[in-house]
C-alpha positions as CSV (number, residue, x, y, z in Angstrom):
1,X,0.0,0.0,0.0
2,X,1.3,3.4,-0.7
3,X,2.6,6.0,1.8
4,X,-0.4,7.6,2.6
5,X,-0.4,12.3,2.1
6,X,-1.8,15.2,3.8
7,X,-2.3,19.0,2.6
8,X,-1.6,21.5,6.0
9,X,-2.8,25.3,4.9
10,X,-2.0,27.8,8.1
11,X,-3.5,31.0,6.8
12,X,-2.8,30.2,3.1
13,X,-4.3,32.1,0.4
14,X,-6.9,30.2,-1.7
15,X,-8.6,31.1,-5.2
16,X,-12.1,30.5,-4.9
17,X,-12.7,31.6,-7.6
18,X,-11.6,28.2,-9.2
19,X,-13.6,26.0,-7.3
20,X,-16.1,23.5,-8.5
21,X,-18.6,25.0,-6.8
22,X,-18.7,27.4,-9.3
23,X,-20.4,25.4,-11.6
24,X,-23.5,25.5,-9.2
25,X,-25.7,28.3,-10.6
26,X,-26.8,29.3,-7.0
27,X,-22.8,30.1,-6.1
28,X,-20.7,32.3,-6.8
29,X,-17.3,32.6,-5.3
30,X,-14.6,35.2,-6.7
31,X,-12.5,36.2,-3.7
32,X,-9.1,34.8,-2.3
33,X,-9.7,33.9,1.4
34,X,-6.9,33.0,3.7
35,X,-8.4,29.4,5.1
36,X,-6.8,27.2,8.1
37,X,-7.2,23.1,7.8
38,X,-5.9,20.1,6.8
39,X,-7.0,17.3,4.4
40,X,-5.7,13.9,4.9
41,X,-5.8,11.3,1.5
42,X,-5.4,8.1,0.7
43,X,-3.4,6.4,-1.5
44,X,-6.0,7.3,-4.4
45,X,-6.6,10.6,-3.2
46,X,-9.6,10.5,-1.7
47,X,-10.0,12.7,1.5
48,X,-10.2,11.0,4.7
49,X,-13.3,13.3,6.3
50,X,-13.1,11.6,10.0
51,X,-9.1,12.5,9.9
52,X,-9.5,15.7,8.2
53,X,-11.8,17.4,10.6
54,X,-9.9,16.4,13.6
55,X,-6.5,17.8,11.9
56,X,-8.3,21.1,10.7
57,X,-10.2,21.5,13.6
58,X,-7.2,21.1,16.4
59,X,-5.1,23.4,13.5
60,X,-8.0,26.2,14.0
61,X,-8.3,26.1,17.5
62,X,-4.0,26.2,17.9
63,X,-3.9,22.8,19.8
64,X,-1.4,21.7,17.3
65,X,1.0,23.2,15.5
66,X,1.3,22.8,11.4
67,X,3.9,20.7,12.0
68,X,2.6,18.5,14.4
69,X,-0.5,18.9,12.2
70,X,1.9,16.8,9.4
71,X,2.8,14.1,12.2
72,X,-0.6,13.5,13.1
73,X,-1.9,13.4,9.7
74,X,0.8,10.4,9.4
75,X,0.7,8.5,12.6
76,X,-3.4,8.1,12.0
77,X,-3.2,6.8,8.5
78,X,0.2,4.7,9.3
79,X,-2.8,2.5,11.6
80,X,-5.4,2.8,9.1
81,X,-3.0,1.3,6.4
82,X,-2.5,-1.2,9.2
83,X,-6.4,-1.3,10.0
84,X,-7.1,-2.0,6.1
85,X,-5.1,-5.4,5.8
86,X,-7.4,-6.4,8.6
87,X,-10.5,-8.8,7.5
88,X,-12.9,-7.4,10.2
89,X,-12.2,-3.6,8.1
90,X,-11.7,-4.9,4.6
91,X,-14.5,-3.3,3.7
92,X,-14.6,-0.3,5.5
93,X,-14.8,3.1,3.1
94,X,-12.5,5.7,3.6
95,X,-11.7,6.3,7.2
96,X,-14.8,4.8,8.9
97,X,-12.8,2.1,10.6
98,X,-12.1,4.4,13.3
99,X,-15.7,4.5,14.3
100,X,-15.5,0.9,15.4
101,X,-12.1,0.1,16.7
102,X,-10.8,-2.4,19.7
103,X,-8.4,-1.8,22.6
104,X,-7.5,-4.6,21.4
105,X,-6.7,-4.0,17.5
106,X,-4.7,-1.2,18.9
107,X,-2.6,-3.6,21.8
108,X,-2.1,-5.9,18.8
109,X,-0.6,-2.8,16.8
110,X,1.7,-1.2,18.9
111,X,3.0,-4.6,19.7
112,X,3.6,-4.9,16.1
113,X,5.2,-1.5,15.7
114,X,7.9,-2.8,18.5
115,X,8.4,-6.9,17.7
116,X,8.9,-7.1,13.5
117,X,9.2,-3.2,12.8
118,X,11.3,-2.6,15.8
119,X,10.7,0.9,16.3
120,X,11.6,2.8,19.6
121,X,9.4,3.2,22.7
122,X,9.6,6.7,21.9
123,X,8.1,6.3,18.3
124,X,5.8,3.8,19.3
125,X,4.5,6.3,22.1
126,X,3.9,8.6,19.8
127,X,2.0,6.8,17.4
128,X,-0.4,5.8,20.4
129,X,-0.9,10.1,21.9
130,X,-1.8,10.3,18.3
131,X,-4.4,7.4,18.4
132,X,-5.4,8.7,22.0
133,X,-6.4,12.8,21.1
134,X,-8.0,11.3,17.8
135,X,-10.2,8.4,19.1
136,X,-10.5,9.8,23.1
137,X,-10.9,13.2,22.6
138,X,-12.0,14.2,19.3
139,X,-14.3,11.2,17.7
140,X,-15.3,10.0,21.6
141,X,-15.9,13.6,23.0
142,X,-19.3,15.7,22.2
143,X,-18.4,19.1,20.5
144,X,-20.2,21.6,20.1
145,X,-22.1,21.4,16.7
146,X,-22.7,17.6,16.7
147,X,-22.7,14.5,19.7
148,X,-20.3,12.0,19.7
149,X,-18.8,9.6,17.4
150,X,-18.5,6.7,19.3
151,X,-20.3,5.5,22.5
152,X,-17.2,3.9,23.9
153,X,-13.3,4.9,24.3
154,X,-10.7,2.4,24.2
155,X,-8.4,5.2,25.8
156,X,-10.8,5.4,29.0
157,X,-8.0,4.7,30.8
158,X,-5.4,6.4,29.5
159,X,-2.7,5.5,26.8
160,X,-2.6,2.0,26.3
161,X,1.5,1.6,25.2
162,X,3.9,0.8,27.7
163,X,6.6,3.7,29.0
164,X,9.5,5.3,27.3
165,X,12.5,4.2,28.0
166,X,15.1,6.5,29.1
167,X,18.1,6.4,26.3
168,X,21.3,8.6,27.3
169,X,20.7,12.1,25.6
170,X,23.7,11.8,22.6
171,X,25.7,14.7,22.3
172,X,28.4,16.5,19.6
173,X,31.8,17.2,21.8
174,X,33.8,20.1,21.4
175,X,36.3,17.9,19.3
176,X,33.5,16.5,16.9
177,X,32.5,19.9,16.6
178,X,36.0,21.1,15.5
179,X,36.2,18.1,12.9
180,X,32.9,18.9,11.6
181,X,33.9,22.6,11.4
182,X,37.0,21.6,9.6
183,X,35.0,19.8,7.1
184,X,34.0,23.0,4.9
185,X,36.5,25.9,3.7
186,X,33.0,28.6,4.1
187,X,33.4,30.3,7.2
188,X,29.9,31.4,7.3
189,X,29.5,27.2,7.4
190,X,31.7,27.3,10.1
191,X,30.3,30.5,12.3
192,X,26.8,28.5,11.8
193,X,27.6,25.0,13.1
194,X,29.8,26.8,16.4
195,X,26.7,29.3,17.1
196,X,24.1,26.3,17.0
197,X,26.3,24.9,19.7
198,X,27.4,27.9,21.8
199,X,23.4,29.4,22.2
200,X,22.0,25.7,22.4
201,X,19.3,27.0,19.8
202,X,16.7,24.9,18.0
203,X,17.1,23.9,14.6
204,X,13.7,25.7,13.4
205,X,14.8,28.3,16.1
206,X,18.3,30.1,14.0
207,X,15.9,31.4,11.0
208,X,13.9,33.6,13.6
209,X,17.4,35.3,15.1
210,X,17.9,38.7,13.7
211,X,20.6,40.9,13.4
212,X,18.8,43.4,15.9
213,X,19.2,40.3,18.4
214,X,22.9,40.1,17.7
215,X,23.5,43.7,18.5
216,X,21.0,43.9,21.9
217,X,23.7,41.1,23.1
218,X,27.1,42.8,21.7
219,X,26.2,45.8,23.4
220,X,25.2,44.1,26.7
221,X,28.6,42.1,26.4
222,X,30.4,46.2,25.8
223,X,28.9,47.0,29.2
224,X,31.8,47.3,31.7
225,X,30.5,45.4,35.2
226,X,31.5,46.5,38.6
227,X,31.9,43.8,41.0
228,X,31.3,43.9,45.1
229,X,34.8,42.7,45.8
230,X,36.7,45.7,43.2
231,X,35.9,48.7,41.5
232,X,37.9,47.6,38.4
233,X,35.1,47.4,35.3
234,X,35.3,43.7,33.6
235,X,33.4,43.0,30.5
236,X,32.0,39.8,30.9
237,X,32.3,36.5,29.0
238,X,28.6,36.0,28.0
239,X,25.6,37.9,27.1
240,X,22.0,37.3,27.1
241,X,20.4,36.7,23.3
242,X,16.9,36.7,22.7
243,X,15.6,33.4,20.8
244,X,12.0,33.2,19.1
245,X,11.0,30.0,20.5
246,X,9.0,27.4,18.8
247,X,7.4,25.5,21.4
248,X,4.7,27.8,23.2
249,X,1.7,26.6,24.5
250,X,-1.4,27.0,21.8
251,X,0.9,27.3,19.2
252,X,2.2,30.5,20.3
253,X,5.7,31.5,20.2
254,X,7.7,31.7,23.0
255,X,10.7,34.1,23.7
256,X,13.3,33.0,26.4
257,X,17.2,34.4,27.2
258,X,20.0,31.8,26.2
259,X,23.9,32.3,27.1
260,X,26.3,32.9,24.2
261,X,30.2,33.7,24.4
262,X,31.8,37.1,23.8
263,X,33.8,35.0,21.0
264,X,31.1,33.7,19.1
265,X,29.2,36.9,19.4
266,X,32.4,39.0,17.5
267,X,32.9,36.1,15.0
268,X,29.3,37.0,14.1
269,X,29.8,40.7,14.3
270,X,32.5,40.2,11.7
271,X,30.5,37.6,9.0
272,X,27.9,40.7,9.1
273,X,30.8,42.9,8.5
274,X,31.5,41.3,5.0
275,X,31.0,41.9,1.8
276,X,29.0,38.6,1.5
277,X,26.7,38.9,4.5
278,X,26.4,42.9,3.1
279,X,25.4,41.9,0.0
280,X,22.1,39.7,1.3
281,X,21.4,42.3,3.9
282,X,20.9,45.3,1.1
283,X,17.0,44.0,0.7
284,X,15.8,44.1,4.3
285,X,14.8,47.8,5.4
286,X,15.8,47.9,9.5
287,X,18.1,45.0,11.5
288,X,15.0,43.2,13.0
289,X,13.6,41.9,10.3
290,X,17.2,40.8,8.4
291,X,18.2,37.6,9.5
292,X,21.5,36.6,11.3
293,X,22.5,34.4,8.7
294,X,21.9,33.3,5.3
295,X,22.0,30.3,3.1
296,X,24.7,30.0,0.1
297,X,22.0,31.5,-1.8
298,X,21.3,34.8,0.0
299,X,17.8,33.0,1.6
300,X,17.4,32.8,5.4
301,X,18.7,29.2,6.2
302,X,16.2,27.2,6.7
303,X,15.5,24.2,8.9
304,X,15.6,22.2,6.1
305,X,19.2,23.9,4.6
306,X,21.0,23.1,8.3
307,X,20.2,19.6,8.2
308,X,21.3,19.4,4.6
309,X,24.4,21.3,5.6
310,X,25.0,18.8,8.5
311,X,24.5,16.0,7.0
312,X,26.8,16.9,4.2
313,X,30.0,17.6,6.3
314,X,29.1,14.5,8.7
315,X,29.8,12.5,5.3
316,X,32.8,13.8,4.7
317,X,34.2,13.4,8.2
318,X,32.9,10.0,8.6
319,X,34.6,8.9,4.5
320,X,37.7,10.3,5.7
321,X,37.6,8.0,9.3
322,X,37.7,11.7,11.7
323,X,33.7,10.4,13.2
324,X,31.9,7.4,13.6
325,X,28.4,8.9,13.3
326,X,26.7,11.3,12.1
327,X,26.4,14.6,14.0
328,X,22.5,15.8,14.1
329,X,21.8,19.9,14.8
330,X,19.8,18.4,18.1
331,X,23.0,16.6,19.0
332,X,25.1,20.2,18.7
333,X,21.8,21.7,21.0
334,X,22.8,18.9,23.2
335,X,26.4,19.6,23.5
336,X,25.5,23.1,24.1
337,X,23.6,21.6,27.6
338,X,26.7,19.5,28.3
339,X,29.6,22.5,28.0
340,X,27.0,24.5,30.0
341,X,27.3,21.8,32.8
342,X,31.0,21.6,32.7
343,X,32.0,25.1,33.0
344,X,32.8,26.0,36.7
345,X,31.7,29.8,36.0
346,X,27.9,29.2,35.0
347,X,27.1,28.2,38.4
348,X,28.6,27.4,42.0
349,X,27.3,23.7,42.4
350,X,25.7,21.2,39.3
351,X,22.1,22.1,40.3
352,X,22.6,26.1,39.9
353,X,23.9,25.1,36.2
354,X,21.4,22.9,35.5
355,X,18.8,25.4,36.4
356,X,20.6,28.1,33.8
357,X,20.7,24.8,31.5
358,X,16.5,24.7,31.7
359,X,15.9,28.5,30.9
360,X,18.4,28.4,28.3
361,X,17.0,25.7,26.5
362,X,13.5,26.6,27.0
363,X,12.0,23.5,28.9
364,X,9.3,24.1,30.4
365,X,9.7,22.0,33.5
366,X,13.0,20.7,35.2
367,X,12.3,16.8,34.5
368,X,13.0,17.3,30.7
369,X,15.8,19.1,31.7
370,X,17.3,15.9,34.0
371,X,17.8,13.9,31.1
372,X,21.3,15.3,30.8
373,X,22.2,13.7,34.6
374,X,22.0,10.6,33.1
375,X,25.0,10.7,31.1
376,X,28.2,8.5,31.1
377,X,31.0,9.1,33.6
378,X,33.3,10.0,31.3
379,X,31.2,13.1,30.3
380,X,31.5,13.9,34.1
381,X,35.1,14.6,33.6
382,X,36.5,18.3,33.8
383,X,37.8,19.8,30.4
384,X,41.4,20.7,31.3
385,X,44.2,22.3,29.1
386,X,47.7,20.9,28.6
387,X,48.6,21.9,31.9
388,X,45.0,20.5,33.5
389,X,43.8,24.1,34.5
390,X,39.9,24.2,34.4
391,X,38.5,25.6,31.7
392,X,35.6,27.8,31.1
393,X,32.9,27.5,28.2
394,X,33.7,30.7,27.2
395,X,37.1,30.1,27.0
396,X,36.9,26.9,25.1
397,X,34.9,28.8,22.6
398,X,37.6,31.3,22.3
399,X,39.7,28.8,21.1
400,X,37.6,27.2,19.0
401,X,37.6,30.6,17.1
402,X,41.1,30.7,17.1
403,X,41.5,27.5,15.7
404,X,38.6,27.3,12.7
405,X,38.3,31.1,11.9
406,X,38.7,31.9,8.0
407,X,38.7,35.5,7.0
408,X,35.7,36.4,4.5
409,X,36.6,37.9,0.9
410,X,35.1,39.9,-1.4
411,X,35.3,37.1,-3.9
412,X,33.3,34.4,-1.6
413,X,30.1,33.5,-3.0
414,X,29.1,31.2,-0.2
């Protein structure tokens, strides 16, 4: 059976003036309207309605995201694939199966989904929220213009698959990182892959930092800071940048503080200082609306474009024998939480830094956060230099700069 599709629109702009309907003597419709909803199809393109109108109406209300929106839209008809090679819903039409499904079709599901297709608690968990908000709490629940779909839940007491397992959070070191840096002659490649690890951002989160956001922090970092013990001015090591988060509640965005080095913050300053950056930024009319960095093509980078970009230089260092594995964006935001943890001047004691590690990554509660106590012993070790001084995060940043900095000519076209 084929791979199942979905259409997402979040405010998109539709012709109506081309619909069908039109054909109808008694309608006329000539405007473009900007319409919200999703339409699930199956593998001959018929809509799924039961599907759809969960999607669309959790889209309108902001209970999903767009992008959750697309996982949904493929965990529900990944188990109606499963659900139609059935015999008891051979016959069913479209997405009706739903209306009559087991506890126990489901058990006998998710234990497939683990035993011959061997996918990961955390998938599999997944899979069954999915089931849970469709079947539970859209088709089982009474809404407001019509009763209920069913007259029994098989989710009456709660999610039926068994718990996640804990996995150890993996993680890009600072030595990974300088082997994947070394990969790519571009030093706006470079400055990309070190700030992704230095501010611990999201991969869908670096297209929403703005040059205005680089500048608030430069000009905290320029502050001269008096401390209680001397009245010599310091400057200090970090500064506070502003990330657009992703992950607010009702689909809202969320802005939160992150920590990023004095270093990474002037290697920025000086990629916007080039020709090439200078060239991109000509079409934007004030700093906060032009991006911090571009593509090779000029284009915001995209979420897309940084996977793309580290999946490419992961290649190469893995062809030439310098890594094992691949390095993910989410595992440089993980090593981001790690460096955090190891630096002595974050925080006086583990918990204080794990704390800054929460607010900085955006997690809403300290549990998620926790993950990263679980972590091998050698991890635990303190990052010494050749003479086994303690080093800080800022510091080994620093160096990293040192070490991978390319200067930016008027000639570079990437």
């Amino acid at each position: 059976m084929k791979e199942l599709s979905s259409f997402v629109a979040a405010k998109e702009p539709v012709d109506l003036s081309k619909s069908l309907l039109n054909e109808d003597d008694d309608i006329w419709l000539s405007k473009t309207e900007l319409l919200t909803g999703v339409a699930a199809f199956d593998d001959e393109l018929r809509v799924l309605p039961l599907i759809s109108e969960f999607l669309s109406y959790s889209l309108r209300n902001n209970k999903i995201s767009p992008h959750t929106a697309k996982t949904y839209a493929k965990n529900l008809t990944y188990f109606l694939a499963y659900l139609r090679k059935r015999p008891e819903f051979s016959d069913s039409l479209l997405d009706e199966a739903y209306l009559t499904v087991s506890k126990f079709v489901i058990e006998e599901y998710l234990a497939e989904l683990k035993t011959i297709h061997n996918l990961a608690s955390a998938t599999i968990r997944n899979r069954d929220a999915t089931l849970q908000a469709f079947i539970h709490k859209f088709l089982y629940q009474t809404q407001e213009h019509r009763d209920s779909y069913i007259e029994k839940s098989p989710y009456e007491n709660g999610l039926i698959s068994g718990s996640v397992k804990q996995k150890l959070v993996g993680s890009c070191s600072i030595n990974e990182l300088t082997i994947l840096m070394m990969q790519t002659s571009s030093e706006r490649e470079r400055l990309i892959l070190q700030f992704i690890f230095d501010s611990g951002i999201r991969r869908s989160e670096l297209q929403n930092v703005t040059q205005q956001d680089i500048i608030d922090a430069t000009e905290f970092n320029s502050q001269k800071l008096i401390s209680r013990n001397s009245d010599t001015p310091t400057i200090s090591s970090y500064a506070p940048l502003s990330i657009d988060g992703v992950k607010g509640r009702h689909n809202n965005r969320k802005q939160r503080m992150t920590l990023v080095s004095r270093a990474v913050l002037d290697r920025t300053n000086k990629y916007h200082a080039s020709p090439l950056y200078k060239k991109y930024a000509r079409k934007y009319v004030s700093p906060d609306e032009l991006p911090a960095f571009f593509n090779s093509k000029g284009r915001p980078i995209t979420p897309k474009c940084l996977s793309k970009l580290l999946d490419r230089l992961s290649n190469r260092a893995i062809q030439s024998g310098a890594l094992h594995k691949p390095i993910s964006p989410h595992k440089l935001r993980h090593g981001y939480a790690y460096d955090l943890l190891q630096s002595p001047d974050i925080g006086q004691t583990y918990v204080d830094r794990l704390a800054v590690v929460q607010k900085s990554l955006g997690h809403a509660y300290l549990s998620s956060t926790e993950v990263y106590t679980k972590i091998p012993v050698e991890l635990y070790k303190k990052i010494s230099d050749s003479e086994g001084e303690v080093i800080t995060k800022a510091e080994r940043m620093e160096r990293l700069v040192k070490k991978t900095q390319l200067k930016i000519s008027i000639k570079d076209k990437k």
